[in-house]
C-alpha positions as CSV (number, residue, x, y, z in Angstrom):
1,X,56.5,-77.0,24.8
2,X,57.2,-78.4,28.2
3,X,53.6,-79.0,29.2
4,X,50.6,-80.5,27.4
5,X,47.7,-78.8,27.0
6,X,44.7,-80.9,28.3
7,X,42.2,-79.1,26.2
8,X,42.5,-77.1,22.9
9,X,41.6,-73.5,22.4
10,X,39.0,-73.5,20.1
11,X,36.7,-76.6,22.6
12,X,37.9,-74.1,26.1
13,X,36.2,-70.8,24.0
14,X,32.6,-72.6,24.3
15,X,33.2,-74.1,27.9
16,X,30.1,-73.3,30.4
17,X,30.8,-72.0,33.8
18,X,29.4,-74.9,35.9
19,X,29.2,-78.2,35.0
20,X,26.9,-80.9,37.2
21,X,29.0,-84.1,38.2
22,X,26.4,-86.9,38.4
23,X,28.1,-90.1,37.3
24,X,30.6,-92.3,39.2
25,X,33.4,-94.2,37.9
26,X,33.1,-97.8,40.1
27,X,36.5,-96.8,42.1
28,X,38.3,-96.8,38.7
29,X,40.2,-93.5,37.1
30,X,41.2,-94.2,33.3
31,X,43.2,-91.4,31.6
32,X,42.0,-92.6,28.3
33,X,38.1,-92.2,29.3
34,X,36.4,-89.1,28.5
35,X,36.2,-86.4,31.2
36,X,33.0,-84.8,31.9
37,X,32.9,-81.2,31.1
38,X,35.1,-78.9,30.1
39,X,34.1,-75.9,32.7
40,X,35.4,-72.5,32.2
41,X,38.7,-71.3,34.0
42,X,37.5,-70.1,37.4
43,X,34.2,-72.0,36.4
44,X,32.2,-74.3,39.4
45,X,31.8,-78.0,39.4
46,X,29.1,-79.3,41.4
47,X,29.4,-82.7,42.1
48,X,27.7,-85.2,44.9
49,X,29.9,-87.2,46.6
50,X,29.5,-90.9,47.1
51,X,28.4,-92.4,50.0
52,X,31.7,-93.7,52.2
53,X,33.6,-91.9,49.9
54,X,36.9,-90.9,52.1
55,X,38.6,-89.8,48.9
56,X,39.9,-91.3,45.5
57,X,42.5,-93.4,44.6
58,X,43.8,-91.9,41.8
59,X,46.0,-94.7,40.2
60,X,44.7,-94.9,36.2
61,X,43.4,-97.9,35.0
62,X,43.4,-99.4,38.7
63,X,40.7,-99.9,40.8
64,X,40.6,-97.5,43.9
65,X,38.7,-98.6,47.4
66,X,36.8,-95.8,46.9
67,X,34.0,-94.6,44.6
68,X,34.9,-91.4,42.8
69,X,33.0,-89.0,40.7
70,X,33.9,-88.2,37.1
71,X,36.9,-86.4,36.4
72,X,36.3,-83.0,34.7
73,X,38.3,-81.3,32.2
74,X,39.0,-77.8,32.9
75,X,39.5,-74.9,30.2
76,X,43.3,-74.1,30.2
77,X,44.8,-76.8,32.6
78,X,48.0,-78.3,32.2
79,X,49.3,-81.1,33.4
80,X,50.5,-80.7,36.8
81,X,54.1,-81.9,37.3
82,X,56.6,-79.6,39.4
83,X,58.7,-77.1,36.8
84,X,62.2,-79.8,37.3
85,X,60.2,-82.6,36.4
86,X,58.5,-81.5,33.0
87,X,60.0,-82.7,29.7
88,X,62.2,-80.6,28.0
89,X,61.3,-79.0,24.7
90,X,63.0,-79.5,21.7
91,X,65.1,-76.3,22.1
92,X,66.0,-77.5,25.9
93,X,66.7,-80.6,24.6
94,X,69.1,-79.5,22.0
95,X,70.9,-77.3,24.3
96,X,71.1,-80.3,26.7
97,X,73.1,-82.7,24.0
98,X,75.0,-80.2,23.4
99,X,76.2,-79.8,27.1
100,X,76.0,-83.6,27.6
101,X,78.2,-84.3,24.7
102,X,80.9,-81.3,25.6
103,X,81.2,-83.4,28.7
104,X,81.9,-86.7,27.2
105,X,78.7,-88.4,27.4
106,X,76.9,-90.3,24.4
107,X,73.4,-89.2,25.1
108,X,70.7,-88.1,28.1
109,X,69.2,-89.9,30.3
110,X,65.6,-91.0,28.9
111,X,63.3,-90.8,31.8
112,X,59.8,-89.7,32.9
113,X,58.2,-88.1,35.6
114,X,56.6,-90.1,39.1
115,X,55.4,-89.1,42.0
116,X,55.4,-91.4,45.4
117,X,53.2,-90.0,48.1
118,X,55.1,-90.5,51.6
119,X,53.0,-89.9,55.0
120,X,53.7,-89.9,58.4
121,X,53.1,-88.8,61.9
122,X,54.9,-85.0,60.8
123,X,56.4,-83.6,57.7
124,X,59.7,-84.8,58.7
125,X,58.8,-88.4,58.8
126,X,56.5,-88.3,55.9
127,X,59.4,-87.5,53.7
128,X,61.6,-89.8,55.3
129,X,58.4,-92.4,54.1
130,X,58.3,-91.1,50.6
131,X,62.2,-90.9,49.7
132,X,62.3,-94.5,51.6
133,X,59.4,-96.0,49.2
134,X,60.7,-94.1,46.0
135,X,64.0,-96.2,46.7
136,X,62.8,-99.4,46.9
137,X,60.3,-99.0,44.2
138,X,62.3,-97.8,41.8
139,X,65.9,-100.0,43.3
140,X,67.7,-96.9,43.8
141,X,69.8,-96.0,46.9
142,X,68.3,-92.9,49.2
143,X,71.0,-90.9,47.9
144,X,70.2,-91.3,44.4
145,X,66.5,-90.5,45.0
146,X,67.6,-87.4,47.4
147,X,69.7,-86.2,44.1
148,X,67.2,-87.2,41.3
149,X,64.2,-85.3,43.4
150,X,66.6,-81.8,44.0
151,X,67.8,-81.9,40.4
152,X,64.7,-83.4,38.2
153,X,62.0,-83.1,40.5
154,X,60.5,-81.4,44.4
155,X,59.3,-82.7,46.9
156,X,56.0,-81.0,47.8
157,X,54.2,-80.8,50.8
158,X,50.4,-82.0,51.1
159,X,47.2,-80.4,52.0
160,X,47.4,-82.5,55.8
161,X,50.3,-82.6,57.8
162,X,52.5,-85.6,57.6
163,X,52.1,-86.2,53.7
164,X,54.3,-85.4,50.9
165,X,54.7,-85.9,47.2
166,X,58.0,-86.6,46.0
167,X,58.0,-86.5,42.5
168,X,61.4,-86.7,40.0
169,X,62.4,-88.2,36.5
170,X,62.6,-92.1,37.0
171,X,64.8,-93.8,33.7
172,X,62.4,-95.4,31.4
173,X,63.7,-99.1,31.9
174,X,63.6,-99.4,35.3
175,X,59.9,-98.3,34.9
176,X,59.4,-100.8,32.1
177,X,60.8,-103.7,34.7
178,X,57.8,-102.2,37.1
179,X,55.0,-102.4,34.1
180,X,54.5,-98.9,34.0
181,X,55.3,-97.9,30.7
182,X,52.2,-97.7,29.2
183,X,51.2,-95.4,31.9
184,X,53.8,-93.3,30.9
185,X,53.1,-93.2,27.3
186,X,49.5,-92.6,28.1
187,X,50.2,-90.0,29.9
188,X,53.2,-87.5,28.6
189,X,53.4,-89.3,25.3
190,X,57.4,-91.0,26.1
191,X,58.1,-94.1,24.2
């Protein structure tokens, strides 16, 4: 299966169509916390925002600048990660080695899906930012970031003007160098 399911079948059959968001989380976003809910498909969530609240920061496990509500869990959601970017099922996979190793190489590429957020003054430049901060980040050459985001990735265009999310599959150690990894486990289950 390429995508996890964030909520089984049996748990999304009983889900109420609202659910009431009255709890904050101190700025911090935790993958491995309970979510509040989980609201029907099409359901409502009504939630009061925080005072001076411009927005999260979602970054698990680190502390935003922000207070954010709860996080909800909604019936039938998946994670979101462009189609490129999502891991491969078995069958994929196996059809993969088997290119891979007609080719002459010993084995694929293990990797994992990030996203950089890039802004600027236009869409142009934003992009420019992202690919630009995805490079040094990850100590890859614009190039190999331009290639990686075409072939295991997209780069999507935000809600405002002048932001972008470039997200592609990043090889596991140069994440591990970075700390990330058990962000990445938490996450999409990737060891």
């Amino acid at each position: 299966m390429r995508t996890k399911k964030l909520l089984d079948k049996k748990k999304a059959a009983t889900c109420p169509g609202t659910v009431f968001v009255d709890k904050f989380t101190d700025g911090i976003l935790d993958p491995r916390k309970p979510m509040l809910g989980p609201v029907r498909d099409n359901g409502y969530i009504v939630a009061n925002t925080a005072p001076g609240c411009w927005g999260p920061m979602i970054t698990p496990e680190l502390k935003g600048g922000h207070e954010v509500t709860q996080p909800v869990a909604v019936e039938g959601a998946e994670v979101d990660l462009p189609f490129l970017a999502r891991q491969l099922s078995e069958e994929e996979t196996k059809r993969a080695e088997y290119v891979a190793k007609s080719w002459g190489m010993a084995a694929l590429e293990k990797a994992a899906p990030v996203s950089i957020i890039g802004t600027g003054p236009n869409l142009n430049a934003a992009t420019d930012n992202g690919l630009a901060r995805a490079a040094k980040l990850f100590g890859m050459t614009l190039p190999e970031v331009l290639n990686r985001a075409t072939i295991t990735g997209a780069i999507e265009i935000g809600r405002h003007p002048g932001v972008v999310q470039v997200t592609f599959r990043v090889p596991l150690d140069r994440l591990a160098r970075l700390g990330l990894t058990s962000f990445i486990k938490d996450q999409y289950g990737i060891d």
